[in-house]
C-alpha positions as a Python dict, from the first residue, in 0.01 Angstrom:
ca = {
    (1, 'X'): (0, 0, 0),
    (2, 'X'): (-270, 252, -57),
    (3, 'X'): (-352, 291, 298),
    (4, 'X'): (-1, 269, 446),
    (5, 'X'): (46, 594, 238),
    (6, 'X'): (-259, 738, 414),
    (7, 'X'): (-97, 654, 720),
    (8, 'X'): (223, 836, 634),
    (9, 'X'): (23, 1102, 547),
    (10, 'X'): (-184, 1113, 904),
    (11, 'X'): (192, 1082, 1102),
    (12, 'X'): (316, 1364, 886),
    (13, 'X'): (51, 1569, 967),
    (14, 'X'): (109, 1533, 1334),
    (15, 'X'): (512, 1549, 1342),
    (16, 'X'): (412, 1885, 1169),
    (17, 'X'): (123, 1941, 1428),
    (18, 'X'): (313, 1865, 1735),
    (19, 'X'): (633, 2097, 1622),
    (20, 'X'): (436, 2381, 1598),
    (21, 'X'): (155, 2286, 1844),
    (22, 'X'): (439, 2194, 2129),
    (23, 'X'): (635, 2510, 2061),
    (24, 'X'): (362, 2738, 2151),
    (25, 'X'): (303, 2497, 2433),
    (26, 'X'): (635, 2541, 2527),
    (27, 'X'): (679, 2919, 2513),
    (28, 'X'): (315, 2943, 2627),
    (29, 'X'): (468, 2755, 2936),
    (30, 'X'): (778, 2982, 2951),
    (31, 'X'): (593, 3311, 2977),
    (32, 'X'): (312, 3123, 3217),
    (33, 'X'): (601, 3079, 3489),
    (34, 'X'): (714, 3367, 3484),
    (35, 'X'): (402, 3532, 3525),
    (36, 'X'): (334, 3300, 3812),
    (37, 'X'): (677, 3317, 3986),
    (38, 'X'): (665, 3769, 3938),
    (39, 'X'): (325, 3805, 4075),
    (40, 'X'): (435, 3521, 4356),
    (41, 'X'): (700, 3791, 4419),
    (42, 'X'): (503, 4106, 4385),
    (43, 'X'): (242, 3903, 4629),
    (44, 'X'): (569, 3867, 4936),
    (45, 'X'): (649, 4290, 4858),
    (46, 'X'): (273, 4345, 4898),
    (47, 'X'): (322, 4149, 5234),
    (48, 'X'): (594, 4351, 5326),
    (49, 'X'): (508, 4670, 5260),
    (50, 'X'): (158, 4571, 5455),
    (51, 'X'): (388, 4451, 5761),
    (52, 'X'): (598, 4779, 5744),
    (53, 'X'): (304, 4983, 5739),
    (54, 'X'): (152, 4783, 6055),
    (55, 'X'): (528, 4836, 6233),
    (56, 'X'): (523, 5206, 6122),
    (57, 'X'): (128, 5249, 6228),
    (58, 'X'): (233, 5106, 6583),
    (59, 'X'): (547, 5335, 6615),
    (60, 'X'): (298, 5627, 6569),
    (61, 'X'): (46, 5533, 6842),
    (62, 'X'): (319, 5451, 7044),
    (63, 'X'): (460, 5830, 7018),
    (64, 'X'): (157, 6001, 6990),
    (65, 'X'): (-68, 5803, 7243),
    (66, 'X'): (132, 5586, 7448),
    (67, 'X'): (448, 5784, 7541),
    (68, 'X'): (281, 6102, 7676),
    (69, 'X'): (113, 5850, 7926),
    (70, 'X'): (375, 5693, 8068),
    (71, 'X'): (618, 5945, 8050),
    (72, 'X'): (445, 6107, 8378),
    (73, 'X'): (425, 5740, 8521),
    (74, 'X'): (821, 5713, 8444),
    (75, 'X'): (904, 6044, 8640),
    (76, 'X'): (717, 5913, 8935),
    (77, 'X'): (863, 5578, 8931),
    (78, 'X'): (1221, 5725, 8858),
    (79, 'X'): (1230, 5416, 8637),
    (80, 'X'): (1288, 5336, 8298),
    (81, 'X'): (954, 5220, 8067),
    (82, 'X'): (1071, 5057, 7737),
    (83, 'X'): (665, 5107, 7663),
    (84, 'X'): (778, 5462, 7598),
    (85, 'X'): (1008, 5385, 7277),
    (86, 'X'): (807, 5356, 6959),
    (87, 'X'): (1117, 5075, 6843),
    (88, 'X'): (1049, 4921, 7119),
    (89, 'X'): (581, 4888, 7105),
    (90, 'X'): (641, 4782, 6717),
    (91, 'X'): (866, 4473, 6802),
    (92, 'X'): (676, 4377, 7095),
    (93, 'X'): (334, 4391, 6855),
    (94, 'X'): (483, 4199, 6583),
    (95, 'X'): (680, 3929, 6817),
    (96, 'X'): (282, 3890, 6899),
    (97, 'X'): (239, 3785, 6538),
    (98, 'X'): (548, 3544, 6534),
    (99, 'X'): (396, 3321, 6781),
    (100, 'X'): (187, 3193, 6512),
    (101, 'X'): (400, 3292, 6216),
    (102, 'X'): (754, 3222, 6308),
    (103, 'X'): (930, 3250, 6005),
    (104, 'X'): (787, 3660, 5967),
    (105, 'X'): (1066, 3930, 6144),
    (106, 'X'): (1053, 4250, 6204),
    (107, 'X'): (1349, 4430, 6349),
    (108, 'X'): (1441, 4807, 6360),
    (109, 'X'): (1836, 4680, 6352),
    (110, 'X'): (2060, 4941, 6468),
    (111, 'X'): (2411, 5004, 6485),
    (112, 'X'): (2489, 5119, 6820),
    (113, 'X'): (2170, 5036, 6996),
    (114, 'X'): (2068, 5102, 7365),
    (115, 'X'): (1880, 4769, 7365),
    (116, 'X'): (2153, 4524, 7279),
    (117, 'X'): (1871, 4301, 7152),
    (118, 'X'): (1819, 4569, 6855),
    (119, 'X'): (2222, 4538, 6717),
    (120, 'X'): (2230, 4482, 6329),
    (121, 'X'): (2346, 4102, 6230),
    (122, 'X'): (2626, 4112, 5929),
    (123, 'X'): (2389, 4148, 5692),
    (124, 'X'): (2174, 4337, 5851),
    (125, 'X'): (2447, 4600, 5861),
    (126, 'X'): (2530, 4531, 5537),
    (127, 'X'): (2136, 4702, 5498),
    (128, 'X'): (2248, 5001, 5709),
    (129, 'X'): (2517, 5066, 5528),
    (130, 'X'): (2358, 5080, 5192),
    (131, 'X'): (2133, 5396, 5329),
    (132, 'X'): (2423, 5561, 5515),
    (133, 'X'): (2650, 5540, 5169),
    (134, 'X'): (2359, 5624, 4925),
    (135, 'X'): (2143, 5913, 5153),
    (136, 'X'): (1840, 5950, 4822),
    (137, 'X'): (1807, 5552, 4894),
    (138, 'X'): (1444, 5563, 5050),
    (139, 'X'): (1365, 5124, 5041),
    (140, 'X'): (1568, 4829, 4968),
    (141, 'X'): (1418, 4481, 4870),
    (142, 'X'): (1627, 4194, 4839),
    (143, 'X'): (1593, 3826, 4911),
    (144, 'X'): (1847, 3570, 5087),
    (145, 'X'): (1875, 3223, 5250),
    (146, 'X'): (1758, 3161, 5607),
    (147, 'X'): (1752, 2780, 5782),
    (148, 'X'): (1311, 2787, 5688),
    (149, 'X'): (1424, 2859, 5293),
    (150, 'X'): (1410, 3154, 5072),
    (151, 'X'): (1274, 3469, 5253),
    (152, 'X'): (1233, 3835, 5122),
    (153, 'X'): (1344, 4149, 5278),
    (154, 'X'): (1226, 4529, 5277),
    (155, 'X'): (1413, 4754, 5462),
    (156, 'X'): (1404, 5133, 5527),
    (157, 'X'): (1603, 5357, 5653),
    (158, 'X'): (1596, 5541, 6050),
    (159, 'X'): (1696, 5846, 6119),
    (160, 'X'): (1806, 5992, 6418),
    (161, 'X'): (1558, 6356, 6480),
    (162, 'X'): (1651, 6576, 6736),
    (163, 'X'): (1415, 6437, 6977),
    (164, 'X'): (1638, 6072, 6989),
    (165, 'X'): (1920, 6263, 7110),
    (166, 'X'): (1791, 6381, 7471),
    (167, 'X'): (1844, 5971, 7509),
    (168, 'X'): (2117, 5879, 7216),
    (169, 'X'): (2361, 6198, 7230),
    (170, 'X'): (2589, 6142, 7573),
    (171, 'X'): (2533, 5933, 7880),
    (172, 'X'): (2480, 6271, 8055),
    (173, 'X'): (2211, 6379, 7851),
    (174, 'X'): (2018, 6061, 7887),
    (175, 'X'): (1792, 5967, 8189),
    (176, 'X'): (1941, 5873, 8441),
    (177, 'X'): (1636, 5563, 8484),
    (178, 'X'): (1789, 5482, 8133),
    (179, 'X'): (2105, 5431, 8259),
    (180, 'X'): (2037, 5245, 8532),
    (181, 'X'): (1806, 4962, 8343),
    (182, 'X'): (2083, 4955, 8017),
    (183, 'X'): (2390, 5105, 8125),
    (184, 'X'): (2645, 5412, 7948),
    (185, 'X'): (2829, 5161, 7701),
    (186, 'X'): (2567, 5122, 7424),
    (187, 'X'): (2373, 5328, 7215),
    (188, 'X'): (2518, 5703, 7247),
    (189, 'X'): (2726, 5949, 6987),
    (190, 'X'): (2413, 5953, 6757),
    (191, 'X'): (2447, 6268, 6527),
    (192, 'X'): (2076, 6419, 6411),
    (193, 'X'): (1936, 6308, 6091),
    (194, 'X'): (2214, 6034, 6117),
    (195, 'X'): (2116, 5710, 5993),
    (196, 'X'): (2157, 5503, 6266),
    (197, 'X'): (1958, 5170, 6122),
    (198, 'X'): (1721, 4998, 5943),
    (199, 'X'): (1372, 4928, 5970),
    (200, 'X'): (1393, 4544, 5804),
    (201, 'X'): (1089, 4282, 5773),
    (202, 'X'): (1163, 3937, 5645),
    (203, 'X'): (909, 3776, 5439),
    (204, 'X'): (874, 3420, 5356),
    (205, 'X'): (902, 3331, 5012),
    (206, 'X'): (816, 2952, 5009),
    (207, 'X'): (435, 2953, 5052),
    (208, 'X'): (330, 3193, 4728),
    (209, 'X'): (610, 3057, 4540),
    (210, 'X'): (471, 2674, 4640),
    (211, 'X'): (133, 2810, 4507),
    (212, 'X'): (248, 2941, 4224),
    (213, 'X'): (464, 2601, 4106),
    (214, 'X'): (137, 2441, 4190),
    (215, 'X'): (-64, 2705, 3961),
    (216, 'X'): (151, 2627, 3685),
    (217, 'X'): (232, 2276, 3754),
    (218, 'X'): (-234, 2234, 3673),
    (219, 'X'): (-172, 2521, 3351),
    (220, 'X'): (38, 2273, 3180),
    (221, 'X'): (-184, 1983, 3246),
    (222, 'X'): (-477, 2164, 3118),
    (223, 'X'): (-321, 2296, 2820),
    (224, 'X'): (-164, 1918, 2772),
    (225, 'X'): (-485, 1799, 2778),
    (226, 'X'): (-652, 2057, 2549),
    (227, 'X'): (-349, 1986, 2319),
    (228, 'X'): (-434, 1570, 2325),
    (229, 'X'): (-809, 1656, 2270),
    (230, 'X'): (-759, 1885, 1981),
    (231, 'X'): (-473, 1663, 1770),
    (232, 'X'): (-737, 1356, 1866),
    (233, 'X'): (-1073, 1587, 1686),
    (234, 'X'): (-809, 1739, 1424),
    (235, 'X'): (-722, 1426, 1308),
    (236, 'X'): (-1052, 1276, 1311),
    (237, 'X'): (-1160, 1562, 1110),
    (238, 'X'): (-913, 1567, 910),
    (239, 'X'): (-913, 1118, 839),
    (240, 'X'): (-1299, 1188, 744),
    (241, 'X'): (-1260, 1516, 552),
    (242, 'X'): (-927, 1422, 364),
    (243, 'X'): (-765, 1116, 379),
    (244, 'X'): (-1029, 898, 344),
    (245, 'X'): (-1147, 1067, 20),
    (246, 'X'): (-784, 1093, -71),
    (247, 'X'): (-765, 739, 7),
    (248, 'X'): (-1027, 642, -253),
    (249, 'X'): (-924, 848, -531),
    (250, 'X'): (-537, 651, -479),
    (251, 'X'): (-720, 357, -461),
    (252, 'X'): (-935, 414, -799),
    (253, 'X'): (-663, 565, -984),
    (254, 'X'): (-417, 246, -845),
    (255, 'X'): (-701, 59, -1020),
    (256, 'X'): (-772, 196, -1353),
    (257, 'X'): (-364, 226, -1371),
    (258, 'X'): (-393, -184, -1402),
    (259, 'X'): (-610, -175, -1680),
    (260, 'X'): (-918, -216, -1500),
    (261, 'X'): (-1239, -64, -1659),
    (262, 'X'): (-1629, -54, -1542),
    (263, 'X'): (-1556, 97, -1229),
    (264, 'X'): (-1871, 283, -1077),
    (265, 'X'): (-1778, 686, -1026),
    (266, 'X'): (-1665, 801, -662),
    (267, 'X'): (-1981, 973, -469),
    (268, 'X'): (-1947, 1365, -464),
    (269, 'X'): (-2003, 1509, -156),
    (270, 'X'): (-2019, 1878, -76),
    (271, 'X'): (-1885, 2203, -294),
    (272, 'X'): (-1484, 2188, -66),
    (273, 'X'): (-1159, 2109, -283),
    (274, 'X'): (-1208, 1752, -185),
    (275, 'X'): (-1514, 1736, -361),
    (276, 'X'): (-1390, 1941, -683),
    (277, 'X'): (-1098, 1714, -678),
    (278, 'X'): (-1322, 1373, -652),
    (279, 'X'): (-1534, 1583, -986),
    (280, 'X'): (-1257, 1643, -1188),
    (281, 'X'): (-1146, 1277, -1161),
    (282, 'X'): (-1491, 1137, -1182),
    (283, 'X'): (-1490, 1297, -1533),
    (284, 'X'): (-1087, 1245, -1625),
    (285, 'X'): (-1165, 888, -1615),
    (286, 'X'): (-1508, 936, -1838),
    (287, 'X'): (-1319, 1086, -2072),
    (288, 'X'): (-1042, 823, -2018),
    (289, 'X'): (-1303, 501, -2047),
    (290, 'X'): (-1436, 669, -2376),
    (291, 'X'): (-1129, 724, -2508),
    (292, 'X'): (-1079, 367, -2488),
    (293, 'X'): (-1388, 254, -2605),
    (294, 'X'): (-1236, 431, -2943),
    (295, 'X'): (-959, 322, -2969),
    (296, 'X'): (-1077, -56, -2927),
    (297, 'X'): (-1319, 13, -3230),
}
């Protein structure tokens, strides 16, 4: 009887343990993930914004570098060098990188492009038009479903500077090697400092999110694990330290409650409550036994 009331005692103790132990575990797990799953996300922006910066880095070596090369080289010819468009050097560079990394894009989506290849998709225009409606919008970031899984966007905004127009203002103002390699249909009636597109690279989201499920996924088994160990030592500690002492003053009192007398005093161990406790009876049931002694006389 005695030490199936320990035992109540012990599972009390850990129904009251694991409640309050597996609550913090649980909102410990909570604000873990989504740690994990916002710097997963901040980590495919950071990508991003590194890709955009390569695309934009490319553009400017491309204008500053490249063009006044081949410009000379395209008057000679009398033909038309797509090496001479920045657009045009940035998604060459980066198809580069898709070779390897197919599920990355980079496209400088446009409205009414020269380059058919460059027209804006549905929601690519759908981009576009969120710059050309809102003119102080300087980035967009937004995520959606492709055929490889969830992937990231970052778009910006391009404008149309005066320079764009000697090609993108009338067929007659354009070069006449332009016209010959893409015809007078496409990619004229652009208006300066018109948004005409988007600059738009398309992140993958699965790989950082996949590390961070498997970050958290270990967390929780470490922290399960540290949880098992600890209610294992605490109630150890606490069997040694309290119930067993417990245990033996139940026992002794269940004793001297059935009459029985000459018991040898419990051993007092240390200066805790336990010990004060396992005093105080030691010398309730002196007082008790001598009691009655007199009484018997």
């Amino acid at each position: 009887m005695i030490a199936e009331t320990v035992m109540k005692l012990l599972l009390k103790f850990n129904l009251i343990f694991i409640l309050f132990f597996g609550t913090g575990l649980a909102l410990a797990g909570w604000g873990s993930y989504r740690f994990l799953q916002n710097n997963a996300r901040d980590e495919v922006v950071h990508r991003a914004e590194l890709m955009m910066q390569s695309s934009l880095a490319v553009r400017t070596y491309t204008t500053q570098q490249i063009k006044p090369l081949l410009e000379k080289q395209q008057a000679h010819l009398l033909t038309f060098l797509p090496q001479t468009v920045p657009a045009y050097g940035a998604t060459t560079v980066f198809d580069f990188l898709r070779k390897d990394q197919p599920e990355y894009t980079y496209k400088e989506a446009t409205l009414n492009p020269t380059n058919l290849r460059d027209r804006a998709t549905d929601w690519e225009a759908d981009v576009i038009n969120v710059f050309r409606n809102n003119g102080q919008e300087k980035e967009l970031i937004g995520e959606r479903d492709t055929p490889t899984g969830r992937s990231l966007y970052l778009g910006r905004p391009i404008h149309a500077p005066a320079p764009c127009l000697e090609c993108h203002s009338t067929p007659e103002r354009a070069p006449k090697a332009m016209i010959a390699s893409y015809g007078r249909d496409n990619g004229f009636g652009w208006k300066e400092n018109e948004i005409v597109g988007a600059q738009i690279v398309s992140v993958p989201m699965s790989v950082p999110f996949a590390i961070a499920d498997r970050a958290f996924r270990s967390l929780m088994i470490y922290l399960a694990a540290i949880f098992v160990a600890t209610m294992l030592c605490v109630d150890t500690a606490l069997i040694f330290i309290v119930i067993r002492p417990v245990g033996r003053l139940a026992g002794m009192a269940d004793r001297i409650s059935k009459g029985e007398t000459g018991l040898p005093e419990l051993p007092v161990r240390g200066r805790d409550e336990i010990s004060g406790l396992t005093a105080s009876f030691n010398r309730m049931y002196v007082s008790l036994s001598k009691a009655l002694k007199l009484l018997e006389e």
